[in-house]
C-alpha positions in Angstrom: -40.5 -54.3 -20.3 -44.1 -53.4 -20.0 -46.7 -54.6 -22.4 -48.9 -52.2 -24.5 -52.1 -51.8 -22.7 -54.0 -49.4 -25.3 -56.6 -48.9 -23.4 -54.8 -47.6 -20.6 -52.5 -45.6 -22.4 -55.6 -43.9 -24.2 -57.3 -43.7 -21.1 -54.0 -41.9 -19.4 -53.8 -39.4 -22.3 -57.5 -38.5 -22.2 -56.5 -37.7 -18.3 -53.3 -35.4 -20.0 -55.9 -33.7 -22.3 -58.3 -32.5 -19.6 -55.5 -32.0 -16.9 -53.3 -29.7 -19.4 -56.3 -26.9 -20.4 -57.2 -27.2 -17.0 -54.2 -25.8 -16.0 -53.9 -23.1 -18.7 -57.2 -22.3 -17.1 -56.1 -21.7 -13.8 -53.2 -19.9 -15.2 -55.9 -17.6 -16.7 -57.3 -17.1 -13.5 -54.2 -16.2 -11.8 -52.3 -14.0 -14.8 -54.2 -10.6 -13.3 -54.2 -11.6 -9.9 -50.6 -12.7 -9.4 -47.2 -11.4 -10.6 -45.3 -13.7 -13.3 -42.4 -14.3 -11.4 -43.7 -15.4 -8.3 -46.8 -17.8 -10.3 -43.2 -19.9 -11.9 -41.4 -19.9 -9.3 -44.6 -21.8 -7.3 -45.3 -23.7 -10.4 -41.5 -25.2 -10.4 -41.4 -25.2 -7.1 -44.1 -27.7 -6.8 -42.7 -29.8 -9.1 -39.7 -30.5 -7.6 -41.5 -31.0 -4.1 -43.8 -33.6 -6.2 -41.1 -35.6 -8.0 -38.2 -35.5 -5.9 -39.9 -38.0 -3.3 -40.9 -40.5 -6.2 -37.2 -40.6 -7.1 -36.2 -41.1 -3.7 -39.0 -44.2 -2.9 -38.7 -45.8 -6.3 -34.5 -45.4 -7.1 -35.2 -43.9 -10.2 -32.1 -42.4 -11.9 -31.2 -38.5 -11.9 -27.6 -38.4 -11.8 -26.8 -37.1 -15.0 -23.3 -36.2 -17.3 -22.2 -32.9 -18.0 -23.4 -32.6 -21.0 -26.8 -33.9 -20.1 -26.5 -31.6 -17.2 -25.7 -28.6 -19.7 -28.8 -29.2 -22.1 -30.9 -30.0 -19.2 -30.1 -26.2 -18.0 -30.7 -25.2 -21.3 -34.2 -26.8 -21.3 -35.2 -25.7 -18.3 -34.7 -21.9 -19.0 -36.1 -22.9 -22.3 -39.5 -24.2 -20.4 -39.5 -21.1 -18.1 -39.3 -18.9 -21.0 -42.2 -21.2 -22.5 -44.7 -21.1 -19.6 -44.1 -17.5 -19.0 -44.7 -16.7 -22.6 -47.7 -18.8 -22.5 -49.6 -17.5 -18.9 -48.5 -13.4 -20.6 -50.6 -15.1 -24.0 -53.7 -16.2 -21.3 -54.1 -12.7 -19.8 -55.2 -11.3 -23.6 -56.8 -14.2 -25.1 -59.0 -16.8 -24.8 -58.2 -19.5 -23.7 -59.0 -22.0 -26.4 -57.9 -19.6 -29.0 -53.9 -19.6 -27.2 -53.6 -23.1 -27.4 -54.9 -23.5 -30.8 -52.3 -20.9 -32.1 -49.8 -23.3 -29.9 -50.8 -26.2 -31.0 -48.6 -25.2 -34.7 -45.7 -26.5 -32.9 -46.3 -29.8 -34.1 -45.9 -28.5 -37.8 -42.5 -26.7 -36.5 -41.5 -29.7 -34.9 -41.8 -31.7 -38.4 -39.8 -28.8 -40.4 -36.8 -28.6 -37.2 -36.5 -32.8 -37.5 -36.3 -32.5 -41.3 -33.3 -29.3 -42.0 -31.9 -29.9 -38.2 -32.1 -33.5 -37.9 -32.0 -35.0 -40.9 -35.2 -36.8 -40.9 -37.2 -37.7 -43.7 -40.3 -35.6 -44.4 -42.4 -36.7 -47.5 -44.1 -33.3 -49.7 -47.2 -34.4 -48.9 -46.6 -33.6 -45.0 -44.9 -30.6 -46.1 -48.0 -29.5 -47.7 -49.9 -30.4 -44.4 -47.4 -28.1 -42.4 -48.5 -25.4 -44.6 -52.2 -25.7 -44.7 -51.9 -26.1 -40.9 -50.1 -22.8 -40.7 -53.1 -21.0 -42.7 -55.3 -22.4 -40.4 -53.2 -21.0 -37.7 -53.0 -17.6 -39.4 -56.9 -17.6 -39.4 -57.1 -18.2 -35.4 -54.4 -15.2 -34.9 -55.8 -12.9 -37.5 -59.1 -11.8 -35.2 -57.1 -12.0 -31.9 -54.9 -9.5 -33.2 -57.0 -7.4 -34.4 -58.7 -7.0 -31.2 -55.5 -7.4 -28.6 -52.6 -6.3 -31.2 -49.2 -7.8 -30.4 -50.3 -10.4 -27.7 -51.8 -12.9 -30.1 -48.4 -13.6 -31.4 -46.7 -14.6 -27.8 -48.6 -18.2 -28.8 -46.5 -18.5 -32.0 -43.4 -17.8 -29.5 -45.0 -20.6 -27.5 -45.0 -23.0 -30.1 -41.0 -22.2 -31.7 -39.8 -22.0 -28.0 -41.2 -26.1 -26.9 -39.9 -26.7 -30.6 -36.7 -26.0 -29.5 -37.0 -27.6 -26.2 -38.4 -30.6 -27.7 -35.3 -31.1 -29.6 -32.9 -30.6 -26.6 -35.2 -32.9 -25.5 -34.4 -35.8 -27.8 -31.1 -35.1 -27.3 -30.8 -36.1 -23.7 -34.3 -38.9 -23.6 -32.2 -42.0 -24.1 -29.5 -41.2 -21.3 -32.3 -39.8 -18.7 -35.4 -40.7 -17.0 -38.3 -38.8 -17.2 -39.7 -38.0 -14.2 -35.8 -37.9 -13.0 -35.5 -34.8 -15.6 -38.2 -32.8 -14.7 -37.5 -33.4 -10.8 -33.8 -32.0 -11.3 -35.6 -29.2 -14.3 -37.9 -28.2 -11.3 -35.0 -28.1 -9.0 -33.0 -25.9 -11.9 -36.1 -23.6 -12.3 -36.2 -22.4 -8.7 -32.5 -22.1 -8.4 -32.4 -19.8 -11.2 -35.4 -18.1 -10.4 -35.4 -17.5 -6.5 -32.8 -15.2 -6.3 -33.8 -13.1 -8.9 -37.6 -12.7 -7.0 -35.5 -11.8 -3.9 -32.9 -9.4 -4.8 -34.7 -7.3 -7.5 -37.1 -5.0 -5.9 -40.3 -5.6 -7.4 -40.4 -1.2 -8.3 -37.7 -2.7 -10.6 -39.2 -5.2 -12.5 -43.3 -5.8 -11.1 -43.2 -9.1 -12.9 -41.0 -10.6 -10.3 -42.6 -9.0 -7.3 -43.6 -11.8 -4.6 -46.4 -10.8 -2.4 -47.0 -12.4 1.0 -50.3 -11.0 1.3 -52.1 -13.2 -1.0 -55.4 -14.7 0.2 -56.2 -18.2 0.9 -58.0 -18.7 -2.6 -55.3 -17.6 -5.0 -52.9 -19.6 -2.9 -54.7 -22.5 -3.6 -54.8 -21.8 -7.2 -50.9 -21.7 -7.4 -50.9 -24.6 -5.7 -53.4 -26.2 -8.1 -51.0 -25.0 -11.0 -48.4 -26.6 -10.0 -50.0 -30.2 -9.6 -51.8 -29.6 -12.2 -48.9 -29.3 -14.8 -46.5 -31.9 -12.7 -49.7 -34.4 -12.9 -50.3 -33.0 -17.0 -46.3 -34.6 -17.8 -46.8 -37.7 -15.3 -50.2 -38.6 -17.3 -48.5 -38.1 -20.4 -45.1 -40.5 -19.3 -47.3 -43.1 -18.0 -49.7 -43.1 -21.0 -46.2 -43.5 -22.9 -45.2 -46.5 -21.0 -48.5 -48.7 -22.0 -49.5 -47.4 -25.7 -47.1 -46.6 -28.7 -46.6 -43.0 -29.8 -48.6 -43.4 -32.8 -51.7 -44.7 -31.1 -51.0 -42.0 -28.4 -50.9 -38.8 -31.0 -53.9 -38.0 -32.7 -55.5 -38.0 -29.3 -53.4 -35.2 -28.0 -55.7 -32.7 -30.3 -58.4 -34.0 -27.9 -57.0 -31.1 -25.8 -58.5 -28.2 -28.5 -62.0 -29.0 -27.9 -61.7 -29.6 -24.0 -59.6 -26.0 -24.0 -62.9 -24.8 -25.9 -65.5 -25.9 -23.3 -63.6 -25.2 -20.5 -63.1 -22.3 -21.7 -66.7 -21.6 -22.0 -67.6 -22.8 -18.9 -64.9 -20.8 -16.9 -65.0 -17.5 -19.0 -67.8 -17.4 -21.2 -65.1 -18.1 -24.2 -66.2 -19.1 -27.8 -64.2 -18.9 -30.8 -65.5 -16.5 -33.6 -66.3 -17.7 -37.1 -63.0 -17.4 -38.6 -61.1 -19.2 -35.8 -63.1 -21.9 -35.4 -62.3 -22.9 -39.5 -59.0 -22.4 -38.5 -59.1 -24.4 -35.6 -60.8 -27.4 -37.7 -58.3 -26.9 -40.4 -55.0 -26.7 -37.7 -56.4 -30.1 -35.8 -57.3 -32.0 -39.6 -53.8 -30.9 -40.8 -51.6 -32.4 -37.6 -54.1 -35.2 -37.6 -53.1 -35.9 -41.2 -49.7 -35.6 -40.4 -49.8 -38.1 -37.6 -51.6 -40.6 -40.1 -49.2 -40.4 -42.9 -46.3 -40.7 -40.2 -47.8 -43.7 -39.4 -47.7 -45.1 -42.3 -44.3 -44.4 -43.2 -43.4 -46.1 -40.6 -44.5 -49.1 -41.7 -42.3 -48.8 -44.6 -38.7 -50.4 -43.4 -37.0 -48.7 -46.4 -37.8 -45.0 -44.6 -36.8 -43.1 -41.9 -40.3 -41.7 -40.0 -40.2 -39.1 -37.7 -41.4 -40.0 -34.9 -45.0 -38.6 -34.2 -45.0 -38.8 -30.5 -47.0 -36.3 -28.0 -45.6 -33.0 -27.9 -45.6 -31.1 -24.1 -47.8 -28.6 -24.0 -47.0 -25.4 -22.0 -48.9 -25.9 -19.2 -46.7 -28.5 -18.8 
């Protein structure tokens, strides 16, 4: 068993909040430039590539039952649906502004593990889940003004990784990690693939592939891809060395580094009102985290656990 090395672990997830809105960025770049399909298909594609030679060199396990096969399916359209969802969200909004509105997954999270699981979820983090929503509300309510519609596909965002963070849960004890997401990956271009191939892109443009490309946005997919594969290796590893709680409250790191990149890419700021929601979204998950921390130093309660959530880039 590995010691905690906090330092590290913070250190790792620091590395998972820059990668993360770096790749959002990137999918930014690419959401006018690239259809949908083919930027996922690239994206899983990658993946698998990446992860499938660690589980060969280190004998890591990916064999799986059929159950775990069946949710793993299910979680990989889930993630598909999530990432596509979230680049569709990019192409209307800013970038720092997407990721706030997806960062009330957290909140969603708390409410699925308290009617769906069972866990134990004190009024006072209720209350938190509900100011955080109002803060969310505030970042959505100028987006949609200006872009109608499309400022919602981050709420979608955040219930969809809900979801798949409980399927999830289901399957963590009985799979490895970086095993999953090399099989997911593998899943994701199975499903995918033929779909880009046989449909003619007059059909349905968001799954045209186009071989004509230049060199540039060919290296973006290609940064996609590592960038999200890297995002969930940074995250496992940080994992490995430093306990969820300590772990958690850092994660909201990944707001403010969305902001400046997103300011430095795009010329991006949030308006008034969103930025007081943004502050109220990160002091109401942050609040959450701490009071989850301290239940569970309590042996008589059940905490839910407050570990770090994937994000979409993921």
């Amino acid at each position: 068993m590995n010691q905690d090395r906090p330092t590290l672990g913070i250190a790792l997830m620091l590395g998972f909040c820059i990668v993360a809105p770096m790749g959002d960025a990137i999918a930014k770049i690419l959401s006018d430039k690239v259809a949908l399909g083919q930027l996922l298909l690239v994206r899983f594609g990658i993946q698998a590539l990446v992860l499938i030679p660690i589980i060969i060199l280190t004998g890591r396990m990916w064999r799986m039952t059929r159950r775990v096969y069946g949710l793993t399916l299910l979680r990989t359209v889930m993630h598909i649906i999530g990432i596509g969802m979230m680049v569709s969200a990019l192409y209307y909004l800013p970038l720092a502004d997407a990721i706030a509105i997806a960062f009330v997954m957290p909140f969603i999270m708390l409410l699925l593990g308290h009617h769906v699981l069972g866990e134990e979820v004190g009024m006072r983090r209720l209350i938190a889940c509900g100011i955080g929503f109002a803060g969310t509300l505030l970042v959505v309510q100028p987006s949609f003004q200006e872009v109608g519609w499309p400022a919602l596909l981050p709420l979608g965002v955040a219930v969809n990784f809900a979801l798949f963070m409980l399927v999830t849960r289901k399957i963590a004890k009985e799979t490895d990690p970086i095993g999953l997401q090399a099989v997911s990956g593998v899943m994701a271009v199975v499903l995918m693939a033929p779909l880009i191939l046989l449909i003619p892109a007059t059909t349905m443009p968001v799954l045209a592939w186009d071989d004509g490309l230049d060199g540039g946005t060919w290296g973006l997919l290609l940064a996609i891809g590592l960038s999200g594969t890297l995002a969930h290796l940074l995250m496992t590893w940080s994992l490995r060395y430093a306990p969820s709680a300590t772990l958690a409250p850092m994660q909201y790191l990944e707001i403010p580094i969305a902001t400046i990149i997103g300011f430095a890419v795009f010329g991006d700021l949030p308006d008034t009102i969103a930025s007081i929601g943004i502050a109220i979204t990160i002091a109401s998950g942050l609040y959450i985290v701490l009071r989850e921390r301290a239940t569970s130093r309590q042996p008589a309660s059940v905490p839910v656990q407050a570990g770090p959530a994937q994000t979409p880039a993921e």
